[in-house]
C-alpha angles and dihedrals in degrees: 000000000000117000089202104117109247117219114231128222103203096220101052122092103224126190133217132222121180089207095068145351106008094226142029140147122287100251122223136209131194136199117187113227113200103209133142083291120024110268123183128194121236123194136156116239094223131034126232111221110199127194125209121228081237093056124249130083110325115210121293116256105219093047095054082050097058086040092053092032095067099269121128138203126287089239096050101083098165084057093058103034101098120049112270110271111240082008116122154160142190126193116209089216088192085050102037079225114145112196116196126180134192126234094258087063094263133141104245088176143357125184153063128342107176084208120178118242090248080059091057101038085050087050095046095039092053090027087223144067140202121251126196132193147168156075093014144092091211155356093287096061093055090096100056092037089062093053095050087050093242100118130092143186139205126185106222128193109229133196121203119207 
């Protein structure tokens, strides 16, 4: 570990890894999903764990983050049905690059979507998409982390340039 003092953004989730650098920002990865509205997958590269005093699993991290960041859960439809207020994002179609940024002002992710062009003509046509995060390390967890109350959604207004 390193003893250098490590400056914090507020707004950014960090992990922590006692084999290396002691700190350094929570990663992100996307997958575009072409459906009848525009839905992109969020999901953090690494995983928090958290211990209770007590003992036990504390709470996770990222998830207190999208429950504290204006997202809601899945289930809560009424709590996702209108785009996320100070929320935003913006895809560099030449680029492929989807920019999304919190309502603090923060970036929340940054990269690429390789998203189709039916994608893109469904997000430009609603101006929004549907963005859905959680307990998973991709699309195909989306189901059982639903059941277990740990996914959550944010409908968030895009612009494409």
């Amino acid at each position: 570990m390193s003893d250098k003092e490590v400056p914090l953004d507020g707004g950014t989730m960090y992990a922590v890894d006692a084999g290396s650098e002691p700190l350094r920002p929570l990663g992100m990865q996307a997958w575009a999903v072409d459906a009848q509205r525009a839905q992109v997958v969020f999901a953090a590269s690494h995983r928090v764990e958290t211990f209770a005093l007590a003992g036990g699993r504390g709470p996770d991290p990222y998830l207190v983050g999208l429950a504290s960041g204006g997202w809601s859960r899945f289930e809560d439809f009424e709590g996702w049905a209108e785009p996320a207020a100070d929320w935003s994002a913006v895809l560099d179609v030449a680029g492929d690059v989807l920019t999304v940024t919190s309502r603090d002002g923060v970036c929340f992710y940054e990269g690429g979507l390789n998203c189709p062009r039916a994608w893109r003509r469904t997000a430009r046509r609603h101006g929004v998409f549907v963005a859905l995060a959680g307990s998973i390390t991709g699309p195909r967890d989306i189901a059982e982390a639903q059941l277990r109350g740990e996914m959550y959604a944010l409908l968030c207004p895009v612009v494409l340039v």
